[in-house]
C-alpha positions in Angstrom: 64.7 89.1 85.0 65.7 89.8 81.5 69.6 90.8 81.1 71.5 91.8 78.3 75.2 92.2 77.8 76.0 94.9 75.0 80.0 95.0 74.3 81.2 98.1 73.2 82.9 101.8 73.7 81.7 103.8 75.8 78.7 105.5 74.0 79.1 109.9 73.7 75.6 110.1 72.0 74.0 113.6 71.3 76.7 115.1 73.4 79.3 114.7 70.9 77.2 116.3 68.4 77.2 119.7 70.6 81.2 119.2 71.1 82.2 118.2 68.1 84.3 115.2 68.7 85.2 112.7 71.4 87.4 113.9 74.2 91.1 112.8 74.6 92.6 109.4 73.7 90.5 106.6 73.0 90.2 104.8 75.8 91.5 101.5 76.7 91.1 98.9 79.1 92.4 99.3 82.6 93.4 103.1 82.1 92.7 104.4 85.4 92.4 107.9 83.9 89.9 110.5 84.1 88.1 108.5 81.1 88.8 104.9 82.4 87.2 102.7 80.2 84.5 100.0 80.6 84.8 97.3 77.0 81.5 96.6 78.0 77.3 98.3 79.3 75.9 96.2 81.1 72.0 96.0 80.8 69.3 94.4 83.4 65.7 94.9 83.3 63.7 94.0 85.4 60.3 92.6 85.3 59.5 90.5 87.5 58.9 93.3 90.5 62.1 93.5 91.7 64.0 96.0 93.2 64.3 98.3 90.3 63.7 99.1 86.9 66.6 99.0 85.4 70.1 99.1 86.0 73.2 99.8 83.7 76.6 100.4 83.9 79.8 97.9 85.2 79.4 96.2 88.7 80.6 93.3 90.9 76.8 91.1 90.5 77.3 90.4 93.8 77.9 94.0 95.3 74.5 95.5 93.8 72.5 98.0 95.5 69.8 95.0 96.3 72.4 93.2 98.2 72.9 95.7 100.6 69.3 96.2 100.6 68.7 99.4 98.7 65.5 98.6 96.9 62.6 99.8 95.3 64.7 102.7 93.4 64.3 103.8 89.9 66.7 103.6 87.2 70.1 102.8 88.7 73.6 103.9 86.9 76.7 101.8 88.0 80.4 103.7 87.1 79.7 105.5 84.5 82.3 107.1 82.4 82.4 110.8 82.4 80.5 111.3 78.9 77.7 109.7 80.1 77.8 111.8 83.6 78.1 115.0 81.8 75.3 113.7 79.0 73.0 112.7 82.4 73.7 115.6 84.2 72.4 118.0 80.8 69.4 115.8 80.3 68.1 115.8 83.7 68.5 119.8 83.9 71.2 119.6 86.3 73.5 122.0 84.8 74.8 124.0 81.2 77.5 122.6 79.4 80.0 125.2 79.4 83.0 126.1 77.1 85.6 123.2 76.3 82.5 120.8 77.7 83.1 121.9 81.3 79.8 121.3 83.6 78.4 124.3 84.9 76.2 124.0 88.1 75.0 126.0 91.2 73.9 124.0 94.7 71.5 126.6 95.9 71.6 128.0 99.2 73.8 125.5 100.3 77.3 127.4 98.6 80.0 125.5 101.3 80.4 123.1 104.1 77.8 122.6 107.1 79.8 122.1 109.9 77.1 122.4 112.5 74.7 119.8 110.8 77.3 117.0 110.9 77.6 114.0 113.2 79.2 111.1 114.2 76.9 107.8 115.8 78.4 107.3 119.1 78.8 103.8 118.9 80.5 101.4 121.5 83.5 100.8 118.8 84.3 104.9 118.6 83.2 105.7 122.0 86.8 106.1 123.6 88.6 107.4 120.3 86.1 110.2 118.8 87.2 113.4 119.5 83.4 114.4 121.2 84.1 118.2 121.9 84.9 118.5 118.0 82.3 115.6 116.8 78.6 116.2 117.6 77.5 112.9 118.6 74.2 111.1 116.7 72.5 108.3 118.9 72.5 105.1 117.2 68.8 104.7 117.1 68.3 108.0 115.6 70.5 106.9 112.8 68.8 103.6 112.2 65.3 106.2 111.9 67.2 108.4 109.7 68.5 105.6 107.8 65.2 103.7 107.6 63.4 107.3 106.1 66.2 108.2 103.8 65.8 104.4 102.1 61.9 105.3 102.0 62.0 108.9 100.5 64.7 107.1 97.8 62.2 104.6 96.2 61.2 105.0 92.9 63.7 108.0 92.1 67.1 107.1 89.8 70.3 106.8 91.4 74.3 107.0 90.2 76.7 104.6 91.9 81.0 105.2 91.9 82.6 102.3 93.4 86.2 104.0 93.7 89.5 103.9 96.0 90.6 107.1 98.4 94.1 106.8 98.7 96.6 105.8 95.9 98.9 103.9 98.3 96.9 100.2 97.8 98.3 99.1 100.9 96.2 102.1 103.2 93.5 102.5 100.6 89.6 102.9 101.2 87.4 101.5 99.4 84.4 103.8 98.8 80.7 103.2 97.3 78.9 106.7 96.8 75.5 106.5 96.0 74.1 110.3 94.4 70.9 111.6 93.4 72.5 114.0 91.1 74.4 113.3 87.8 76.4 115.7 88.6 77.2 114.9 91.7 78.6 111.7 90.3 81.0 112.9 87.8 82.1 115.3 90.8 83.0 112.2 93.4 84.4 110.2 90.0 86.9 113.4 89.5 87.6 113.6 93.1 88.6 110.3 94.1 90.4 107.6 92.5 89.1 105.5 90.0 89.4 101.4 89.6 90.4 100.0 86.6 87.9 98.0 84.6 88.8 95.0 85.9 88.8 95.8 89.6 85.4 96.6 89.5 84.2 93.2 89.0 85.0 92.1 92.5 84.9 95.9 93.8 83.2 95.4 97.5 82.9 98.7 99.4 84.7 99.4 102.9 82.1 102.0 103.8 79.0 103.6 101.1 78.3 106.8 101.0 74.3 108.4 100.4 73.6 111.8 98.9 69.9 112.5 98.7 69.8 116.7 98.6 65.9 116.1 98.0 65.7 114.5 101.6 64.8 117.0 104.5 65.9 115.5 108.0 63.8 116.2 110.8 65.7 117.4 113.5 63.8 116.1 116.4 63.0 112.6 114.7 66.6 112.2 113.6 68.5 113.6 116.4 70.3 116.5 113.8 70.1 120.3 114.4 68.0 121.1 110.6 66.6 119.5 107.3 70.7 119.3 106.4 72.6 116.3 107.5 75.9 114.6 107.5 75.7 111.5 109.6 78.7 109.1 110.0 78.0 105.9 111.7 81.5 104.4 111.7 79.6 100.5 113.2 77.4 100.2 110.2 80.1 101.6 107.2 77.2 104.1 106.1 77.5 108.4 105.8 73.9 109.7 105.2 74.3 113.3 103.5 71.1 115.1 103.3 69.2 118.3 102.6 72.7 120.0 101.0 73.4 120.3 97.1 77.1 121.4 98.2 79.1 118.6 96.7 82.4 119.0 99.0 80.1 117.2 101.7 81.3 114.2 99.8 84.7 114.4 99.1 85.6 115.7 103.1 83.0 112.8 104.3 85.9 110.2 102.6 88.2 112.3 104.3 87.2 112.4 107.6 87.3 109.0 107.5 90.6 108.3 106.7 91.9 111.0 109.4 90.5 108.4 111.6 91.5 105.0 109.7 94.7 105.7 108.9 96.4 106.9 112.5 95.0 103.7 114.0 97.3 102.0 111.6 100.2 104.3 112.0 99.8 106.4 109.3 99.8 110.0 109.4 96.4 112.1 107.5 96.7 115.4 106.5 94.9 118.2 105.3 97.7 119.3 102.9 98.5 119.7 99.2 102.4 118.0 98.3 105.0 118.1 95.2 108.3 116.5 94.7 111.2 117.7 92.7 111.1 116.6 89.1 112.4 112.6 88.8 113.2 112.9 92.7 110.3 111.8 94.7 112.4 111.7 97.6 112.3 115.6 97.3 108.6 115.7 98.4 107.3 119.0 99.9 103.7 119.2 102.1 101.4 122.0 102.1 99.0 122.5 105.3 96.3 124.6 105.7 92.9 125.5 105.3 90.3 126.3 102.7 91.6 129.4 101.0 95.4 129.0 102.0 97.0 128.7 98.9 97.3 124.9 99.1 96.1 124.3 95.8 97.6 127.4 94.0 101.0 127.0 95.8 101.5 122.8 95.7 100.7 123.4 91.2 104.1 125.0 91.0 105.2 123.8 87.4 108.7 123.6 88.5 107.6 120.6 90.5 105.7 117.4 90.4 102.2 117.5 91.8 101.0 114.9 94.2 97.8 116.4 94.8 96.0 119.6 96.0 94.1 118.6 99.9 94.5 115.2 101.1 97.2 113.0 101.9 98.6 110.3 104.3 102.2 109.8 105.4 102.8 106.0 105.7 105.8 104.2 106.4 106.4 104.2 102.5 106.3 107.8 102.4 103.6 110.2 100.9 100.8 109.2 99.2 97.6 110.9 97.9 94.2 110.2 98.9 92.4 111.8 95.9 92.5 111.6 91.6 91.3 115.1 91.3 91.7 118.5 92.7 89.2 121.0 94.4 90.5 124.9 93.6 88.5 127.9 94.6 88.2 130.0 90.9 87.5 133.5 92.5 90.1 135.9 91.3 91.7 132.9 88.8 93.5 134.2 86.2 95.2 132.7 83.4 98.4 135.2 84.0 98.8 133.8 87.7 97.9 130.1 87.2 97.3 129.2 84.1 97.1 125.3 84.3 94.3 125.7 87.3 92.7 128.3 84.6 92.9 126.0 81.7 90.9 122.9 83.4 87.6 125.5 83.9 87.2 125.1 80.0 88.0 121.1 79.8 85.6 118.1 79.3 83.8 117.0 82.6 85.2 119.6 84.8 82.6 120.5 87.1 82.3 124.1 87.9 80.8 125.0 90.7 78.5 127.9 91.6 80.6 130.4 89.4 78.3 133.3 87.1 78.6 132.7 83.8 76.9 134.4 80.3 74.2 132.5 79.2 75.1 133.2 75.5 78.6 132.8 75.2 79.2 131.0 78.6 82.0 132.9 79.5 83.2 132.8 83.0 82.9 135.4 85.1 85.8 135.1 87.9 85.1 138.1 89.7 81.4 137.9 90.0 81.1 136.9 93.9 77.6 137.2 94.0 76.5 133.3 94.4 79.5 132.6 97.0 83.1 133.3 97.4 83.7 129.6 97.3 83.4 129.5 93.4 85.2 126.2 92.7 86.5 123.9 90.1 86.7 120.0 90.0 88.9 118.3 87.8 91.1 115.1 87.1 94.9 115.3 88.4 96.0 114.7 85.1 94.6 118.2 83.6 97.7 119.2 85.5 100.7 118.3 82.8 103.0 118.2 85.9 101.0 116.1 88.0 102.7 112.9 89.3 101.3 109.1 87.5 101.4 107.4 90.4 100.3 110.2 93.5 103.3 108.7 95.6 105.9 110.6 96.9 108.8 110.2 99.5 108.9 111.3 103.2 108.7 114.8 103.6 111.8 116.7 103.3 110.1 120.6 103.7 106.9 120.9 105.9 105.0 124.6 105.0 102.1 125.6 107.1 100.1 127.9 105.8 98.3 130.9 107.6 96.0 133.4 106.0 96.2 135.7 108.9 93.5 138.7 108.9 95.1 140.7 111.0 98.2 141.1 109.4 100.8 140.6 112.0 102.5 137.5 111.2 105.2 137.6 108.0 105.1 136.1 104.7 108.0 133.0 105.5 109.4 132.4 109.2 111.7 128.8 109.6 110.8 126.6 112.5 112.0 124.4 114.7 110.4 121.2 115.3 108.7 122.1 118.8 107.7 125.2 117.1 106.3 123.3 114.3 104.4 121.1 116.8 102.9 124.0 118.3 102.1 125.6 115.3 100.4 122.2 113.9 98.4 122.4 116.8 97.6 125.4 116.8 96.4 126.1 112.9 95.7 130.1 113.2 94.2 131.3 109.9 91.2 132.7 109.0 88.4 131.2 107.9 87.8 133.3 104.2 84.2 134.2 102.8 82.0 131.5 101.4 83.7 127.8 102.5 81.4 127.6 105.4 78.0 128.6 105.9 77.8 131.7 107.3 81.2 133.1 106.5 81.0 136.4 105.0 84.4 137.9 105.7 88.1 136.7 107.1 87.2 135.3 110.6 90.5 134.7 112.6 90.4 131.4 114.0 92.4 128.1 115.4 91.5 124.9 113.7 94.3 122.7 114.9 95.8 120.6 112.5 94.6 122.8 110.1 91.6 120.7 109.7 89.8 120.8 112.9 86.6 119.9 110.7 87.7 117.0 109.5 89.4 115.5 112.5 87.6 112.4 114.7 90.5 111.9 116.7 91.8 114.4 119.1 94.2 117.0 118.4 97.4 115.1 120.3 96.9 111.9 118.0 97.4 113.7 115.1 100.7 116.5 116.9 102.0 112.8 118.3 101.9 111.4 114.8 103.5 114.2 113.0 106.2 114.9 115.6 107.6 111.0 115.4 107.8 110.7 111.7 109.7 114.3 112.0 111.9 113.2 114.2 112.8 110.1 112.3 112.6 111.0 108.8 113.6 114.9 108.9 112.7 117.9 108.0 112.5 121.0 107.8 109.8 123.4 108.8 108.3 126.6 107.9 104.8 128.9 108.7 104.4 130.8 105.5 101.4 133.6 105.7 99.9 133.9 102.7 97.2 136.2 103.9 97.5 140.1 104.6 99.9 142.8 105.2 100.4 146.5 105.2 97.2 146.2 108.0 94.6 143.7 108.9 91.6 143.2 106.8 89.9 145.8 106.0 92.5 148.3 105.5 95.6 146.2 104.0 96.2 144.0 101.1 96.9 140.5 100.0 100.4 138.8 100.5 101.4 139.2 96.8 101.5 135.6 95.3 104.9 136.3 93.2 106.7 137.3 96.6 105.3 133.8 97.9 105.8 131.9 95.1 109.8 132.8 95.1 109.8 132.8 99.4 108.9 129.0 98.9 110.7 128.3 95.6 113.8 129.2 97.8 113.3 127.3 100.8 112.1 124.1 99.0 115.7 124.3 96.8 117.6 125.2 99.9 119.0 128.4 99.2 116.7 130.1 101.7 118.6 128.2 104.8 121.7 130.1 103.8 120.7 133.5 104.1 120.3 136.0 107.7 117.5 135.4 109.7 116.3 137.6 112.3 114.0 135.9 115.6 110.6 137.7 115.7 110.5 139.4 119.0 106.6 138.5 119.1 106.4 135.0 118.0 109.7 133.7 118.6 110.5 131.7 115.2 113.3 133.0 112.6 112.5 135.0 109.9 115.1 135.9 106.8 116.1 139.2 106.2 116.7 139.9 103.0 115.6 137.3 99.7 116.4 137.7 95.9 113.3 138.4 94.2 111.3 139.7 97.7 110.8 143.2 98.5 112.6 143.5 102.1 109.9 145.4 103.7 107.5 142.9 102.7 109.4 140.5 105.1 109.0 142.3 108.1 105.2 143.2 108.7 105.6 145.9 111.0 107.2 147.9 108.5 104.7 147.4 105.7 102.0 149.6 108.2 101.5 153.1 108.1 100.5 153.1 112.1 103.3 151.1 113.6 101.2 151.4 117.0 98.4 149.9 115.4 100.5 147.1 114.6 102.1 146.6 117.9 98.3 146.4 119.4 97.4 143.7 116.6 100.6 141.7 117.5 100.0 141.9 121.5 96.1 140.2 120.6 97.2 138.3 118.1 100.1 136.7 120.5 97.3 136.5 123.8 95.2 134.6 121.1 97.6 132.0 120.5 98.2 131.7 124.8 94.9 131.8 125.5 94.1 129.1 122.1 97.4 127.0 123.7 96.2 126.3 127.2 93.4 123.3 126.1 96.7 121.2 124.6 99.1 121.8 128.1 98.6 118.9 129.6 98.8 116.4 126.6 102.7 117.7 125.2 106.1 117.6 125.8 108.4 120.0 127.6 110.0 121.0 124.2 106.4 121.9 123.0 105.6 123.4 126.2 108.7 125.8 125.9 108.2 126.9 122.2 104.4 128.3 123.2 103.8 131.8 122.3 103.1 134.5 125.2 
């Protein structure tokens, strides 16, 4: 083996020629932002019929691909630095470089999440704390087939490795190795998690690796899935398989799902939530639950506060802390009037936007064009945000909003909760599922993911409800369901919850001046809701008056209130009394 060690900056190439000139700051050792510098390339060929042809790029030499016997690739790329992502990403066809040097892709059929085609290897060490009924189980040996085939179909081809960290706490982080066949799909997992500093990387080991082949087509009676797509999670071996799926959220929710069941076996709460503190009080801090197409991201980027991040956090004994570097938002409907700092990132360097139509001469966004999916996304650093928080720490959670997009257009835009009736609602996690961030999903579906992340959940329900409940009890705080999703009717025939009237709803509980004003107690659902707020249109806060057909209402609140019963009765004998008495119906 020949190597050669070539010191310098990180190397733009032709793609500064098409931009004009380097991006940001010049970089500098150990910056951990979203340009993170490496002093040096590191260079091995080999020739002597090893395991691949050549590798480049900043690794621990004794955490390489070969040592955890992935051999026989092509060309492989260790950490490298968004310009050479993006530059990778153009060459190889992957994509159009957009305005500002954003990445412009598309993942094919495959526009969301695959719920249905992911797994979990029932293994003797997860066999009494997987949540089975939520987790399709994967026997062990069809793993070690599927594992065995994907190595196979891999030889030969070029890879991208990202050692990086979920979680920004050091003291409950993950250590993650993701392994792509796609450029892109590198710079995406590089923007999405946290990245080392130059210096960590030299004795980076991974806790678990992560492989994204979307050229590999599982067999679904050979490897024990349901279709040539995959996610398999074997939790003994440290290894998620991701095949047959361009859809580059499979990677960031894979680290995720993890974590929701790492962290609770060490005390620490995980949540599929978006948080902000007041500005130079992190004590302040504010969580946001809910689903895909909530509001979490637009909500939580309020630029009165300090961002922590937009989807995934723990809640340690320390306080809050973020588990990504980047943010996720959906771009359908973005405007620069409404959110202007989410708007500015689609025209920044290395953002990777994702399945959106664009003109071909000017590349121009188009934000209402729906026709590839309605879960048009954007993927860039935390740091596009100017009010996003250095560190991604915040303090314990002083407000708790969960957020509802409820189709049928029954619940109001803000109601306060107790805790038991936060507890219930946690467990509960009514929305709707919105077009386009799941296969299949063409149009609100109501639905009860509980936790608000049902998807991402290995343990059951009650571990997570448990969790949450003890740190409220001992820490504080103060609750509220906020329904960001339609009134004046159900879907169909109403609108939108208009984002200004939600904005100031939440602006006013999170400073405390919402507590002070009257609240009325829903005669459906039981909670308080406030009568009258400065800025708020007072019909808008009580739904029934916001429909034409006040009967037709009344019907949507009596299924709407059966649902939650009927949703309740799986959780009955696994709460409390207090729980137990705040149960709708």
């Amino acid at each position: 083996m020949v190597a050669l060690t070539v010191p310098s900056r990180p190397v733009y190439g032709s793609l500064m020629h098409v931009i004009g000139s380097p991006i940001g700051p010049d970089p500098v050792a150990d910056r951990e932002g979203p340009f993170a510098n490496t002093d040096l390339i590191e260079t091995s060929l080999i020739s002597d019929g090893g395991a691949c042809k050549m590798t480049t790029g900043r690794v621990n030499p004794d955490f390489t691909l070969d040592t955890q016997g992935i051999n026989g690739l092509g060309n492989v790329y260790y950490n490298l630095l968004e310009p050479a992502l993006v530059e990778e990403a153009l060459k190889r066809g992957e994509g159009s470089l957009g305005q500002g040097g954003a990445l412009l892709v598309t993942t094919g059929k495959h526009t969301g999440r695959s719920p249905k085609d992911k797994f979990v290897v029932r293994t003797k060490d997860v066999e009494d704390t997987i949540w089975w009924e939520n987790n399709t189980p994967m026997a062990p040996e069809a793993f070690d087939v599927l594992y065995a085939d994907m190595l196979e179909h891999m030889k030969g081809k070029d890879y991208f490795v990202q050692d990086l960290f979920g979680g920004a706490d050091p003291a409950h982080r993950l250590d993650v190795r993701v392994v792509t066949e796609l450029a892109w799909h590198s710079q995406f997992i590089r923007t999405m998690l946290r990245r080392p500093a130059l210096t960590e990387l030299d004795g980076f080991v991974a806790d678990f690796t992560i492989i994204n082949c979307p050229t590999f087509k599982a067999d679904a009676e050979k490897h024990g899935c349901r279709s040539e797509t995959v996610i398999a999670m074997n939790f003994e071996k440290k290894i998620i398989l991701i095949g047959g799926t361009e859809y580059a959220g499979e990677n960031k929710k894979s680290v995720f799902t993890l974590l929701n069941y790492i962290l609770p076996g060490k005390g620490v709460m995980a949540m599929h939530c978006s948080a902000n503190h007041a500005p130079n009080n992190p004590v302040d801090t504010a969580i946001f639950f809910g689903l895909s197409g909530t509001g979490k991201t637009t909500l939580s980027a309020d630029p009165s506060r300090i961002l922590i991040g937009d989807d995934e956090h723990g809640w340690s004994e320390r306080g809050t802390f973020n588990f990504e570097g980047g943010c996720y938002a959906k771009t359908i409907n973005l405007s620069a009037e409404a959110e202007p700092e989410i708007f500015a990132t689609t025209s920044k360097f290395g953002t990777v936007i994702e399945n959106m139509v664009f003109n071909e001469h000017t590349k121009e966004l188009d934000f209402e064009d729906n026709s590839l999916t309605d879960n048009m996304r954007c993927a860039y650093p935390l740091d596009y945000i100017s009010n996003a928080s250095e560190t991604a720490l915040g303090g314990h959670p002083k407000n708790i909003i969960l957020l509802t997009c409820d189709a049928f257009g029954v619940l109001p835009p803000i109601a306060r909760l107790t805790p038991a009736q936060a507890m219930y609602h946690f467990l509960s996690g009514f929305t709707s599922k919105t077009p386009g961030t799941e296969v299949g999903v063409v149009e609100p579906i109501p639905t009860f993911s509980t936790c608000f992340g049902a998807p991402f959940m290995p343990r059951r329900p009650e571990a997570y409800g448990n969790l949450l409940r003890d740190k409220i009890a001992k820490h504080g705080a103060t609750c509220w369901l906020v329904n960001t999703g339609w009134t004046g009717g159900a879907y169909g025939t109403g609108s939108r919850m208009p984002i200004k009237a939600t904005r100031n709803l939440l602006t006013a509980a999170l400073d405390g001046s919402l507590a002070e004003v009257e609240f009325r107690k829903d005669e459906n659902f039981g909670f308080d809701v406030p009568v009258a707020v400065a800025g708020v249109a007072d019909i808008l806060l009580d739904p029934r008056r916001t429909w034409n057909d006040k009967d037709a209402y009344d019907a949507q609140a009596e299924k709407l209130v059966s649902m939650f019963s009927d949703n309740f009765e799986q959780y009955v004998d696994y709460i409390d009394e207090d729980v137990k008495a705040a149960a709708i119906g």
